[in-house]
Each structure stands twice: as C-alpha cells, then as structure tokens.
C-alpha positions, 0 to 999 in steps of 0.5 A, spaced: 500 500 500 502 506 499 503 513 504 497 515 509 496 522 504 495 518 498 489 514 503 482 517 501 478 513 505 477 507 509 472 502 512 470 496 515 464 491 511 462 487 517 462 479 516 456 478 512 454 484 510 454 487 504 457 494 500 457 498 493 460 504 491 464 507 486 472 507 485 475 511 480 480 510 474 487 511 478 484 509 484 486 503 488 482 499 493 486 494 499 483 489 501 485 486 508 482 479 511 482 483 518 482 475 521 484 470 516 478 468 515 474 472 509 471 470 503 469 477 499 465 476 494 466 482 488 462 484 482 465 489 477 461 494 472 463 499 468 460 505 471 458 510 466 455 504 461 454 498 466 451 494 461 459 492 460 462 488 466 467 483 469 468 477 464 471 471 468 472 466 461 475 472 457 479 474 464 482 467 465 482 464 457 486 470 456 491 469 461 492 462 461 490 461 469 483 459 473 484 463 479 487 470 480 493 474 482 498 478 483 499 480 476 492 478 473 487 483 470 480 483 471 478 484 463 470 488 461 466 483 456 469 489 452 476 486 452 478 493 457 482 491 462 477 493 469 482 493 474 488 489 475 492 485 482 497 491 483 500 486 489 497 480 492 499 476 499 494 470 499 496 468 493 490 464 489 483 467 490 477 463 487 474 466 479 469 459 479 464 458 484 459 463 484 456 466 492 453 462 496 445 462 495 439 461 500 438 454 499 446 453 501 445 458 506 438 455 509 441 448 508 447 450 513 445 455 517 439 456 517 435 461 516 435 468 521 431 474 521 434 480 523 427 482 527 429 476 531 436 476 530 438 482 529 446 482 528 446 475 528 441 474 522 444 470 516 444 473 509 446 469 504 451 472 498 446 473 493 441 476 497 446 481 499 447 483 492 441 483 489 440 489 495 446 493 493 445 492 486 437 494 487 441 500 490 444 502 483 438 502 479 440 494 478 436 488 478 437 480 478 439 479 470 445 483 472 448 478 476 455 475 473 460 471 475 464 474 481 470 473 484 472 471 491 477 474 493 482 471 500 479 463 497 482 457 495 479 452 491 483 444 489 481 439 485 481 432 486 483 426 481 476 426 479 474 433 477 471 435 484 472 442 488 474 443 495 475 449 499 482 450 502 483 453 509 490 452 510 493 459 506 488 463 510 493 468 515 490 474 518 491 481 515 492 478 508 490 483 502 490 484 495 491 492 492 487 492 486 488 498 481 481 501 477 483 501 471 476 504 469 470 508 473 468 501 476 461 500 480 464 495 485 459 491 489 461 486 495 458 481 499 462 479 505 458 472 506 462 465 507 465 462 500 459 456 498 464 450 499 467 453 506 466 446 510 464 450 517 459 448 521 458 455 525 456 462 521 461 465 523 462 471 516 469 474 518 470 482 516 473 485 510 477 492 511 477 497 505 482 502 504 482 506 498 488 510 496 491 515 489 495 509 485 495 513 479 494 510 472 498 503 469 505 506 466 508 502 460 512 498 465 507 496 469 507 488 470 500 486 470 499 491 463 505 487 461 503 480 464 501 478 458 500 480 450 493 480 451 493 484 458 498 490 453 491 490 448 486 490 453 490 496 457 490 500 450 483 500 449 481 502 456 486 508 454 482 508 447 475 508 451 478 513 455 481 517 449 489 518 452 
C-alpha cells in the first residue's frame, strides 16, 4: 500500500454484510482479511455504461490461469482491462464458484431474521447483492460471475472442488488498481464450499488510496500480450 496522504478513505464491511460504491480510474482499493478468515465476494461494472462488466472466461482464457493474482487483470466483456492485482499476499483467490445462495445458506445455517436476530441474522451472498445492486438502479439479470477474493479452491483426481483453509493468515490483502470508473459491489458472506459448521462471516477492511494510472512498465499491463491490448483500449475508451 502506499503513504497515509495518498489514503482517501477507509472502512470496515462487517462479516456478512454487504457494500457498493464507486472507485475511480487511478484509484486503488486494499483489501485486508482483518482475521484470516474472509471470503469477499466482488462484482465489477463499468460505471458510466454498466451494461459492460467483469468477464471471468475472457479474464482467465486470456491469461492462461483459473484463479487470480498478483499480476492478473480483471478484463470488461469489452476486452478493457477493469482493474488489475497491483500486489497480492494470499496468493490464489477463487474466479469459479459463484456466492453462496439461500438454499446453501438455509441448508447450513439456517435461516435468521434480523427482527429476531438482529446482528446475528444470516444473509446469504446473493441476497446481499441483489440489495446493493437494487441500490444502483440494478436488478437480478445483472448478476455475473464474481470473484472471491482471500479463497482457495483444489481439485481432486476426479474433477471435484474443495475449499482450502490452510493459506488463510490474518491481515492478508490484495491492492487492486481501477483501471476504469468501476461500480464495485461486495458481499462479505462465507465462500459456498467453506466446510464450517458455525456462521461465523469474518470482516473485510477497505482502504482506498491515489495509485495513479498503469505506466508502460507496469507488470500486470505487461503480464501478458493480451493484458498490453486490453490496457490500450481502456486508454482508447478513455481517449489518452
């Protein structure tokens, strides 16, 4: 991350909780695993055409990879690079598992009204989303494959996904660049294949902070040729 006088904001999503806002080209957002036990659930839009957003085949077929990390952008179903993983101390986050549902929630947990519950209420990662995408002029046909930053998923000699808790430390982050004006939504609510038995959502701290733009040198613009093409024609959208 970089000096306290570039920071233009920081808060905290509560475990199960959810968040949207806007985060600016040249902006950067940390995301910090306060416990060592998050799962983060994020949507990308385009924010000034939203029918344009993050596009997890193009993202992974482009760069050869079936998870994210340092040096991997997250490309737009325009072929633009929406952002970009500037640093990266978890090592593996999940592109291919979705958030977890009602019926997965309710199977597991149970379900908890917050009229009964109040801060112990359970919400699943879908229903968080639809609430911040209902709040942005959004609806349930914008739903899109997410990203789950701090989760590891294996495979086994049969084909099968599990989740992997043994990476997981407190105070893992990612710096994640925005390399155009991005509607960010977030979800803090346990990954779907997380074993635990107890609802138990971890919080996620948020830091954003002056990065400036991708330079020609910039590894994650030089990762891979396509990801060089994708940076030109955010720079053509952005008329640079």
């Amino acid at each position: 991350m970089t000096a306290d006088k570039d920071i233009l904001w920081e808060e905290t999503v509560p475990g199960g909780c959810h968040w949207s806002g806007v985060i600016r080209r040249g902006t950067a957002l940390t995301l910090t695993d306060v416990e060592g036990r998050a799962n983060l659930a994020m949507l990308l839009f385009n924010h000034e055409e939203r029918f344009e957003r993050y596009n997890m085949p193009d993202t992974l077929k482009a760069q050869h990879t079936a998870f994210l990390t340092h040096g991997n952008v997250l490309y737009t179903d325009m072929g633009r690079a929406l952002a970009s993983v500037m640093a990266d101390t978890c090592g593996w986050h999940d592109t291919v598992c979705g958030v977890m549902d009602d019926a997965t929630l309710e199977m597991r947990f149970g379900r908890r009204a917050y009229q009964d519950y109040r801060n112990g209420m359970t919400r699943s990662g879908r229903e968080g989303f639809l609430k911040e995408l209902e709040r942005n002029g959004l609806g349930r046909r914008d739903l899109h494959a997410n990203v789950n930053w701090f989760s590891k998923i294996v495979t086994d000699a049969e084909g099968g996904l599990h989740f992997e808790a043994s990476h997981r430390e407190p105070g893992q982050r990612i710096d994640l660049r925005f390399d155009m004006h991005a509607l960010v939504v977030l979800s803090a609510c346990p990954h779907p294949l997380d074993p635990a038995t107890q609802w138990e959502p971890a919080p996620v701290k948020l830091t954003a902070w002056r990065c400036g733009v991708a330079g020609r040198d910039d590894r994650c613009r030089n990762h891979r040729p396509e990801n060089q093409r994708a940076f030109v024609n955010t720079e053509r959208y952005f008329g640079e």
